[in-house]
N, C-alpha and C positions, 0 to 999 in steps of 0.2 A: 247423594253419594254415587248412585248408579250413573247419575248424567255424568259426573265428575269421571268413571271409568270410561264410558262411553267417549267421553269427548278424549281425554288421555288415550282411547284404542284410536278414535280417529287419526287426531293429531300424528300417531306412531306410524298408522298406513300411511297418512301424506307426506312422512318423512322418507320411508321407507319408497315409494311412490318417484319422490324426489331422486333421493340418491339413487333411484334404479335409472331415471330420466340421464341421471348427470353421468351415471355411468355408461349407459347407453351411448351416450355425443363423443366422449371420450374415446371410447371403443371406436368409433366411426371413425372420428381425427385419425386415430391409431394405425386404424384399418387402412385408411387415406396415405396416412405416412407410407406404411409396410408397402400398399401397390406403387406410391412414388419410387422409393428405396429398391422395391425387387426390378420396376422398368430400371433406373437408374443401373443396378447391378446385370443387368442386361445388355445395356446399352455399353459398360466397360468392358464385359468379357468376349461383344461382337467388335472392339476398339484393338482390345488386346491380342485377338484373335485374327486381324486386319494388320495389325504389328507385327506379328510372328510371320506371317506369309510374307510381308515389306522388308521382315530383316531377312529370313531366307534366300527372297529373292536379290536382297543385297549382295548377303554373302556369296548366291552363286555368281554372279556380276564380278565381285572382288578375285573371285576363284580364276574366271575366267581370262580377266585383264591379269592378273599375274601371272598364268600360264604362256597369253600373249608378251608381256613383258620379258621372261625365259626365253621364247622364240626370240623376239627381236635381238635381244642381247647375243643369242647363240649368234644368229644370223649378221650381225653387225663382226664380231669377233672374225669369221668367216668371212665378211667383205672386204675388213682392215688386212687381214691376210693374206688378200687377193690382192691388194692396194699394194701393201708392200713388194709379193711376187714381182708386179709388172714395174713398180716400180724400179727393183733392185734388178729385172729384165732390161727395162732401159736405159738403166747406169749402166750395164752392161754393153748393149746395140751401141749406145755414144761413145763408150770407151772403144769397142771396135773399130764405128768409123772414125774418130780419129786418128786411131793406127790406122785404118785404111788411106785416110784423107793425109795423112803423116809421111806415108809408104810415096804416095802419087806425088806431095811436090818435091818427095827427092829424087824423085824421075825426071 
């Protein structure tokens, strides 16, 4: 009967033995996991962080050309202005010299 506890204490450490083993590997895997997952969460937030500074510098980019855009347009408005002046200048010069050129062959 003594050997029968004996061996039933054995048998109990080497279980015990066991599942400490098996939990042991587990832990590791886990552990393994957890350092893949934290590089991996690492490697997103240096991603996301490299995004932010890319849309920024987007944005200023867009800010810029649309500012440029405002110029040009003022400046265009402004040339078309100029266009018509000289233009509406020269209707005028040619309507003069034809009264002038008009005046000369009734001479």
């Amino acid at each position: 009967m003594q050997e029968k506890k004996i061996l039933s204490l054995d048998e109990k450490i080497q279980k015990l033995i066991t599942s400490f083993n098996e939990i042991k590997e587990k832990y590791a895997v886990l552990l393994e996991e957890k350092n893949d997952l934290d590089k991996t969460n690492t490697e997103f937030k240096q991603l996301n962080s490299h995004n932010k500074e890319k849309i920024e510098e987007m944005e200023k980019i867009i800010n810029q050309q649309k500012d440029e855009i405002e110029f040009l347009r003022n400046e265009n408005r402004t040339l078309r202005k100029q266009v018509e002046n000289y233009e509406c200048n020269t209707n005028d010069a040619l309507s003069k010299l034809d009264d002038v050129l008009d005046q000369i062959q009734e001479l």
